[in-house]
C-alpha positions as CSV (number, residue, x, y, z in Angstrom):
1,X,6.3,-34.7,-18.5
2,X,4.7,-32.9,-15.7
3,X,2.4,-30.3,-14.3
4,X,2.8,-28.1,-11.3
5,X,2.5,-25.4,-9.3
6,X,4.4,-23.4,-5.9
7,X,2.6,-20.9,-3.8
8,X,3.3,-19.1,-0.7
9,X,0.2,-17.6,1.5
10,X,-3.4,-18.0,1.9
11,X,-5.8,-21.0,1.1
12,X,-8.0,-19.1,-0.7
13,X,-6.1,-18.4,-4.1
14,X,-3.9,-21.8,-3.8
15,X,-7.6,-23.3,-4.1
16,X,-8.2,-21.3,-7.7
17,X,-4.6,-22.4,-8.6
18,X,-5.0,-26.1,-8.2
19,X,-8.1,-26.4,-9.6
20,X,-6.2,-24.8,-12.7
21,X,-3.7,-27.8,-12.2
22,X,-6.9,-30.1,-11.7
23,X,-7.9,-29.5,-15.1
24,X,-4.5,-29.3,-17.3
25,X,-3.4,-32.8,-15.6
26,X,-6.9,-34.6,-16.6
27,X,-6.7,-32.7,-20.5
28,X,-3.7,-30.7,-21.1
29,X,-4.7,-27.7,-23.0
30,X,-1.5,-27.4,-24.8
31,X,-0.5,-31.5,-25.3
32,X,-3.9,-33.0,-24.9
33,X,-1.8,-35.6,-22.6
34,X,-3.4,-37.0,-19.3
35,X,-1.0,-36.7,-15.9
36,X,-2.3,-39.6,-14.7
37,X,0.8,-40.8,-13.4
38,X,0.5,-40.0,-9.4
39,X,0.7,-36.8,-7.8
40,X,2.1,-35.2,-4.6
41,X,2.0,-32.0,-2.0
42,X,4.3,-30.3,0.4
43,X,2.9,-27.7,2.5
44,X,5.0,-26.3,5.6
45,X,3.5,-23.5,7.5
46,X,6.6,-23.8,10.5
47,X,4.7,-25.4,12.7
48,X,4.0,-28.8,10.6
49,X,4.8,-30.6,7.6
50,X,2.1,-31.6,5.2
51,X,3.4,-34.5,2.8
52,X,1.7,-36.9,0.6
53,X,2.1,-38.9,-2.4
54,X,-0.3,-41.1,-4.1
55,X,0.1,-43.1,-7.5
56,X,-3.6,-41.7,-8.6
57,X,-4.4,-39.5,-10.9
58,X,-5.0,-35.8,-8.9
59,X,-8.1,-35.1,-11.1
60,X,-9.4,-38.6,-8.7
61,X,-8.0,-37.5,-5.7
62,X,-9.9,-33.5,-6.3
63,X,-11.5,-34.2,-2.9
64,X,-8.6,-34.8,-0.9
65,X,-6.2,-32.3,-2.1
66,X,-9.3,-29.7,-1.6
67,X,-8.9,-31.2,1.9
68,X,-5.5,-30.6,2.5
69,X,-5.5,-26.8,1.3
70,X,-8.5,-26.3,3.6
71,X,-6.5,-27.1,7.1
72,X,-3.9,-24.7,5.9
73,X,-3.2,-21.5,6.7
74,X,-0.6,-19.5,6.0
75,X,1.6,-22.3,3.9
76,X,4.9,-22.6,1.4
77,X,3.3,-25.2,-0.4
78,X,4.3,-27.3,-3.4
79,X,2.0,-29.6,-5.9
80,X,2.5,-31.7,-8.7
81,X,0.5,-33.9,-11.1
82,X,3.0,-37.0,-13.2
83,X,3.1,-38.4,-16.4
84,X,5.5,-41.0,-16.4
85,X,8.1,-41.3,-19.1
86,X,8.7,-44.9,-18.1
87,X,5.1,-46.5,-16.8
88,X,7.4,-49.5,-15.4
89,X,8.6,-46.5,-12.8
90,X,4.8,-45.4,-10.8
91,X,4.2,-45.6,-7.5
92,X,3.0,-44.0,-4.7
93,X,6.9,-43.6,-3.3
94,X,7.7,-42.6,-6.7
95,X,5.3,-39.7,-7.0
96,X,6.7,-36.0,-6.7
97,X,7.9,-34.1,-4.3
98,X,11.1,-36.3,-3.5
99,X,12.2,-35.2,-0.2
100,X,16.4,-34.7,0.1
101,X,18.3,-34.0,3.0
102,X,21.9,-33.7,4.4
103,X,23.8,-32.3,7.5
104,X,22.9,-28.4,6.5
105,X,19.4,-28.4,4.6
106,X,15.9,-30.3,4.1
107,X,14.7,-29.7,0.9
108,X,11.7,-31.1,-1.3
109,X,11.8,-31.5,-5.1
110,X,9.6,-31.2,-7.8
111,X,10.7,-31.5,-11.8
112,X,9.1,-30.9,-15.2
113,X,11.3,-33.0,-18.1
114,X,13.6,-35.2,-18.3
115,X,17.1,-35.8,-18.1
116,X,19.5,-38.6,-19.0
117,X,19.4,-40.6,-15.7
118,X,22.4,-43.0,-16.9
119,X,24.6,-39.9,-17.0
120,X,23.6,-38.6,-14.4
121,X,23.9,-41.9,-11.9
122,X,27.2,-42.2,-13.4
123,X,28.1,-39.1,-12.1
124,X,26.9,-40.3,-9.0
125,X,27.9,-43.1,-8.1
126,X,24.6,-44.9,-8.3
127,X,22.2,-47.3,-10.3
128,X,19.5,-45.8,-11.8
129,X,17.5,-48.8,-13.4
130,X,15.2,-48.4,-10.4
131,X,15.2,-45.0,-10.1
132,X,13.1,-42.0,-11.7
133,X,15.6,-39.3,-13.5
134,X,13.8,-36.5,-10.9
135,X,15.3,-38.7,-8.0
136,X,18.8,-38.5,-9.4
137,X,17.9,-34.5,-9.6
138,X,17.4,-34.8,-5.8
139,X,20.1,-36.6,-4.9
140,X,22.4,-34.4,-6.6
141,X,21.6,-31.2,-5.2
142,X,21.5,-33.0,-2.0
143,X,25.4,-33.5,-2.6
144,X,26.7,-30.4,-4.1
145,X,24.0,-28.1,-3.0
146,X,21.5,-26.1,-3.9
147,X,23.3,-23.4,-5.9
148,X,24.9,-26.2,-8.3
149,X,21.5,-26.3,-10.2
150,X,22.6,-25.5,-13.4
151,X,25.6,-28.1,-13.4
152,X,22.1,-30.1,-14.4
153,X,22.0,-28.1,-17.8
154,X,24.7,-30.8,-19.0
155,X,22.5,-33.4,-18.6
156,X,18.8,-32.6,-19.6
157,X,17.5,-33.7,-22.4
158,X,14.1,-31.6,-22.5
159,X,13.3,-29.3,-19.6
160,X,14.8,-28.7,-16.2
161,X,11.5,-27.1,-14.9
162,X,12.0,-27.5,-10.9
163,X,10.2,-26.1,-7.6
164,X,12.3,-26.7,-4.4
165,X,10.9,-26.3,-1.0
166,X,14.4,-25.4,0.7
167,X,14.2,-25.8,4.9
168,X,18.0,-24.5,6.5
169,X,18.4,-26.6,9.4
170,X,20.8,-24.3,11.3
171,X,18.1,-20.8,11.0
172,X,15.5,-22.9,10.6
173,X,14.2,-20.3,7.7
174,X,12.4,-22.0,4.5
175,X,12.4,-20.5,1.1
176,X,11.1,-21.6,-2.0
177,X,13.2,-21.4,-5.2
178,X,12.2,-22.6,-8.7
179,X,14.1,-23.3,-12.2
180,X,13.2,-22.6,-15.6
181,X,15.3,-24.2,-18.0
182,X,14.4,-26.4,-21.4
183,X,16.4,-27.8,-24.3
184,X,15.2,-25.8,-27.3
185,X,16.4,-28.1,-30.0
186,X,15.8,-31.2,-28.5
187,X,12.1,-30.0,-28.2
188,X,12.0,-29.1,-31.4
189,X,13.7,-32.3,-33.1
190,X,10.2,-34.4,-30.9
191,X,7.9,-31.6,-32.1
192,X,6.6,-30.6,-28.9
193,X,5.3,-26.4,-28.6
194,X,8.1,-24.9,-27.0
195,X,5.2,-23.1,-24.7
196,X,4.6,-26.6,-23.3
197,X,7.7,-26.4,-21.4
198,X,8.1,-23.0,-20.3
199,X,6.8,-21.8,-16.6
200,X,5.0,-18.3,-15.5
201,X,5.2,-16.5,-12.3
202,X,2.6,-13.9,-10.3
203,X,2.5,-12.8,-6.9
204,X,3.4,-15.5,-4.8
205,X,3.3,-18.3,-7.1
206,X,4.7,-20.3,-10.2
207,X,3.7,-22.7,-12.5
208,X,3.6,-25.2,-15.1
209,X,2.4,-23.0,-18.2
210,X,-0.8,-25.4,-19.1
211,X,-2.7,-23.5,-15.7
212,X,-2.7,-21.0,-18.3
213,X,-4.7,-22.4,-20.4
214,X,-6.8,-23.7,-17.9
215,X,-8.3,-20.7,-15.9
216,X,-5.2,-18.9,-13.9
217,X,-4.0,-16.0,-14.6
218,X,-1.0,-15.7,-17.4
219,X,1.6,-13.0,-15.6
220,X,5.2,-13.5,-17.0
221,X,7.1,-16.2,-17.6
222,X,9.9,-17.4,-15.6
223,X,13.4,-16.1,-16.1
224,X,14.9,-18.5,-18.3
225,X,17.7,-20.9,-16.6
226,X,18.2,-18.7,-13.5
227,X,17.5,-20.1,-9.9
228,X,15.5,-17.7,-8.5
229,X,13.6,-17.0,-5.2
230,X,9.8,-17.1,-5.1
């Protein structure tokens, strides 16, 4: 389970916005878990690519993500805070965003849930042992493309919660999309608040609902298991 947040536009507010995630990933307001797990940011403002992953808590790394939204300017951005469902899977490479590419688009990946990876690399073709389930996510709408999202219904188990950073390499236009999807029952049978799960939308950005909780603004929420544009 996960925490995070997509923004398009100035520093200023994406500053207010991840101090929001800051807090929810040390104590979520909603679970009371810690996203300790690593954490991530993409931020492309056409002229460069900021990536980085690292396996340490965010809430410890406060300084350098403040960092990295002050040289932006005018930025798509991506950021997201882990807890691991498998601690023998962190790392700094395992982190989110997962970065996916083929011979039409560049795309970055971020994902709330969990689905069933051994399914889902069967479908592939690959191994999963090694893998995280958000990887296999990547890989697959690196294959059948970005508008086969919800072919990944069939095999989530809690939430299909996604933010894609989406780069066409022919126009060279970016967009950023996100998903709002989560398994009511199975939430349910593991007694987890259905709220947990659920994402909320403003101008410009989109997030994990615990930022709610924590200081940002409460909009709307997210249109349930639709692929939609930010």
């Amino acid at each position: 389970m996960c925490r995070m947040l997509a923004y398009i536009g100035e520093k200023e507010k994406l500053k207010k916005l991840a101090e929001c995630l800051i807090a929810s990933s040390k104590d979520d307001p909603i679970t009371h878990d810690v996203h300790s797990d690593g954490w991530g940011i993409v931020a492309f403002q056409g002229d460069e690519i900021i990536y980085y992953r690292s396996v340490n808590p965010v809430f410890k790394e406060r300084e350098k993500l403040m960092n990295i939204i002050d040289s932006l300017k005018n930025a798509k951005v991506i950021i997201h805070a882990r807890l691991a469902t498998d601690k023998s899977l962190v790392a700094s490479y395992l982190s989110h965003p997962y970065m996916e590419s083929n011979e039409k688009e560049i795309f970055f990946i971020a994902h709330n849930g969990s689905v069933d990876k051994q399914l889902l690399g069967e479908a592939l073709g690959i191994n999963p042992k090694l893998m995280v389930d958000s990887e296999l996510i990547g890989k697959y709408i690196q294959k059948e493309g970005i508008e086969r999202v919800k072919d990944l219904i069939k095999y989530t188990k809690s939430a299909l919660n996604l933010l894609i950073l989406y780069i066409d390499r022919e126009s060279r236009k970016s967009h950023v999309y996100y998903f709002n999807y989560y398994n009511k029952d199975y939430i349910r049978s593991k007694g987890i608040p259905e709220e947990y799960y659920k994402m909320y939308i403003g101008e410009s950005y989109v997030f994990s609902s615990s930022l709610v909780y924590s200081g940002c603004e409460k909009i709307k929420e997210a249109e349930f298991g639709e692929l939609k544009e930010l």
